[in-house]
DRENDO-1510 file (C-alpha; in Angstrom, 1 decimal, always signed):
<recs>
REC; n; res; u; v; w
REC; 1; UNK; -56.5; +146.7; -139.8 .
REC; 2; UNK; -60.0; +147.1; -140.0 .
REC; 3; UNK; -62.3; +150.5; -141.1 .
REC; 4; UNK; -65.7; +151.5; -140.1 .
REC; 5; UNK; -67.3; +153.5; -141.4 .
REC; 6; UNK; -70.5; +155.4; -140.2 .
REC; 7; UNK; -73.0; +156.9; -141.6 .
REC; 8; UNK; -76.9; +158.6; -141.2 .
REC; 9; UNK; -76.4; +161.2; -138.5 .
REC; 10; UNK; -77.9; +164.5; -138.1 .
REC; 11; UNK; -80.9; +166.4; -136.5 .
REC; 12; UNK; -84.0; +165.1; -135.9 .
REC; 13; UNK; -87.1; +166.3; -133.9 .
REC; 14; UNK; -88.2; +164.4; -130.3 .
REC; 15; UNK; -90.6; +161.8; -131.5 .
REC; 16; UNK; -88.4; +161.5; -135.3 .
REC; 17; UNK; -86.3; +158.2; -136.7 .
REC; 18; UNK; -83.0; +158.0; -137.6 .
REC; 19; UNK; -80.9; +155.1; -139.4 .
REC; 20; UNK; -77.5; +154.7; -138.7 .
REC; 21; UNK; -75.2; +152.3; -140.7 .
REC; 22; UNK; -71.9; +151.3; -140.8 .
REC; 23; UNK; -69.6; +149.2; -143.1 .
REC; 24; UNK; -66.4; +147.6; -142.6 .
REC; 25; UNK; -63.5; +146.9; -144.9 .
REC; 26; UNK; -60.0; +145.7; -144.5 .
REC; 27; UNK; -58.9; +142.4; -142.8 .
REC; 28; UNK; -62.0; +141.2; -141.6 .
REC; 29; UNK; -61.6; +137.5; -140.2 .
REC; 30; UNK; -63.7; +135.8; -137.8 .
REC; 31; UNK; -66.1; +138.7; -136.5 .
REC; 32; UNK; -67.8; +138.2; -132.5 .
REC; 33; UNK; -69.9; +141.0; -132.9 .
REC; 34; UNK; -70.4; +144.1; -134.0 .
REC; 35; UNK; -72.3; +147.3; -132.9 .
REC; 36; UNK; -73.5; +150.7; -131.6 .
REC; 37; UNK; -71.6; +153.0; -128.8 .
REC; 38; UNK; -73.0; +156.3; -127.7 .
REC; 39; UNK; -71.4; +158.8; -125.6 .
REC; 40; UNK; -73.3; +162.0; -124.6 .
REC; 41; UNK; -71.5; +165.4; -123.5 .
REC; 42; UNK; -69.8; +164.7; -120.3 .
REC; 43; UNK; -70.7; +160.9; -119.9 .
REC; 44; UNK; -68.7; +157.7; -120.7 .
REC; 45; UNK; -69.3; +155.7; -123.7 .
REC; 46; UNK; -72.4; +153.1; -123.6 .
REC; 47; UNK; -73.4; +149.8; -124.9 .
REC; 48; UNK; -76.5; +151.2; -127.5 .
REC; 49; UNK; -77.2; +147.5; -129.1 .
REC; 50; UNK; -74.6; +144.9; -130.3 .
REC; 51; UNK; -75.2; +141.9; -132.8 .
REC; 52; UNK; -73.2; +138.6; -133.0 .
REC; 53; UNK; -72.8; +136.3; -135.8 .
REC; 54; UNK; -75.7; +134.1; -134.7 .
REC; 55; UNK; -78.3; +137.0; -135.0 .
REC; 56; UNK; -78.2; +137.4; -131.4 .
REC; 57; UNK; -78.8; +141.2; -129.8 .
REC; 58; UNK; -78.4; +143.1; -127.0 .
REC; 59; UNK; -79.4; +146.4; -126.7 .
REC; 60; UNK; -79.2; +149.1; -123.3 .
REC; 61; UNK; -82.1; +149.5; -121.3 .
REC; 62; UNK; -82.6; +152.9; -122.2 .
REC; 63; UNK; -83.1; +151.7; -125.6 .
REC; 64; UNK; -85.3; +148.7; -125.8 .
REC; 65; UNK; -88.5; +148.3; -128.0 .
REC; 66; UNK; -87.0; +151.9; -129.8 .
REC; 67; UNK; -84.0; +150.9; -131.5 .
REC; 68; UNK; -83.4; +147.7; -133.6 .
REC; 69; UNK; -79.9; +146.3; -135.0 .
REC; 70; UNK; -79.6; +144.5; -137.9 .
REC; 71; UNK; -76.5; +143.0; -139.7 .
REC; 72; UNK; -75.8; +142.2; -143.3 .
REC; 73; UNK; -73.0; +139.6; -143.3 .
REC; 74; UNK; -72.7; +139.4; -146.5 .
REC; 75; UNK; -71.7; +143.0; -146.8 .
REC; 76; UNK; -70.3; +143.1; -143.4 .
REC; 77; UNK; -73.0; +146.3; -142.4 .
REC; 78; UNK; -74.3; +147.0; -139.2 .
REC; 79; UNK; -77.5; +148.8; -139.2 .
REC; 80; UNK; -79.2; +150.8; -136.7 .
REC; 81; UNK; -82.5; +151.3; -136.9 .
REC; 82; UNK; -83.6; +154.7; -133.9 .
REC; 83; UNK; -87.5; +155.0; -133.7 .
REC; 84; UNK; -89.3; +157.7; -131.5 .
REC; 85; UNK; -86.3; +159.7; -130.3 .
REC; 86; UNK; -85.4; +161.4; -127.2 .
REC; 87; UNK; -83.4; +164.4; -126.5 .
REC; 88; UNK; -81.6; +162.0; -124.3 .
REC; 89; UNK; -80.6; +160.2; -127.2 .
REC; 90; UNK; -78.8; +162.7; -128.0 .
REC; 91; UNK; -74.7; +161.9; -128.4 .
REC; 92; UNK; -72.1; +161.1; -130.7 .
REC; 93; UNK; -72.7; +157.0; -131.9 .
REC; 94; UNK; -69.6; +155.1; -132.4 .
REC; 95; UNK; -69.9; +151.6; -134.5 .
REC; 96; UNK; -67.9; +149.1; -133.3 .
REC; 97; UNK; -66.8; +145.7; -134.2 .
REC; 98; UNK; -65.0; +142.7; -132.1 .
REC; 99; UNK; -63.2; +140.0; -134.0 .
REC; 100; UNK; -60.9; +137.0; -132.6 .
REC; 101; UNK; -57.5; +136.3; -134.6 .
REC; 102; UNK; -55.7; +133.3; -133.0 .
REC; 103; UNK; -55.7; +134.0; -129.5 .
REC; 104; UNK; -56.4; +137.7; -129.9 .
REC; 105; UNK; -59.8; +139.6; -129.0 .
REC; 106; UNK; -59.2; +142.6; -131.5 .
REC; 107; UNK; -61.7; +146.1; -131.1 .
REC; 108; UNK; -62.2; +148.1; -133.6 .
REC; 109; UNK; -63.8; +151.9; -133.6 .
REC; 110; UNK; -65.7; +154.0; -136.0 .
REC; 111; UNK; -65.0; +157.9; -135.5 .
REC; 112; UNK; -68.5; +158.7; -134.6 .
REC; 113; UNK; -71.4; +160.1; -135.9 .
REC; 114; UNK; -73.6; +162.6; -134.3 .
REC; 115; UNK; -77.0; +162.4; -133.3 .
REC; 116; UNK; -79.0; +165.3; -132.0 .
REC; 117; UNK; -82.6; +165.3; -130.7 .
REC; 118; UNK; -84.1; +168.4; -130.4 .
REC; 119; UNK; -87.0; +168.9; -127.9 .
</recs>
């Protein structure tokens, strides 16, 4: 089993920064990726950005040239670094972390953190 967990929510003014960060513990093996999940009030859950092992990102549109992920392998953290918020942004982020063991994809879930923009 694998634990995240998230931290650096809270309340921030439109225009504000956040950082968001996550560590994970327990039987980490041979990690994909790992990344952020957001899902507003009545919405599904969304792709926010994603890392993998090689340093390469991805990050959802509504996001780009705001937010930047970074990754600590050595500490196996997941950063999450939110610049010039929205009230959009607004929603509960979820870390999340992909590993492969034998022939298995394994997902793995923080419990969230909440994020709130105010306008």
């Amino acid at each position: 089993q694998v634990h995240l967990v998230e931290s650096g929510g809270g309340l921030v003014q439109a225009g504000g920064s956040l950082r968001l960060s996550c560590a994970a513990s327990g039987n980490i093996l041979k990690i994909n990726h790992m990344g952020w999940y957001r899902q507003g009030p009545g919405k599904q859950r969304n792709l926010v950005a994603r890392i993998t092992t090689d340093g390469s990102t991805n990050y959802g549109d509504s996001v780009k040239g705001r937010f930047t992920i970074s990754r600590d392998d050595t500490k196996n953290t997941v950063d999450l670094q939110m610049n010039s918020l929205k009230p959009e942004d607004t929603a509960i982020y979820y870390c999340h972390l992909q590993q492969t063991f034998e022939i298995a994809t394994l997902d793995y879930w923080g419990q969230g953190t909440q994020v709130t923009v105010s306008s």
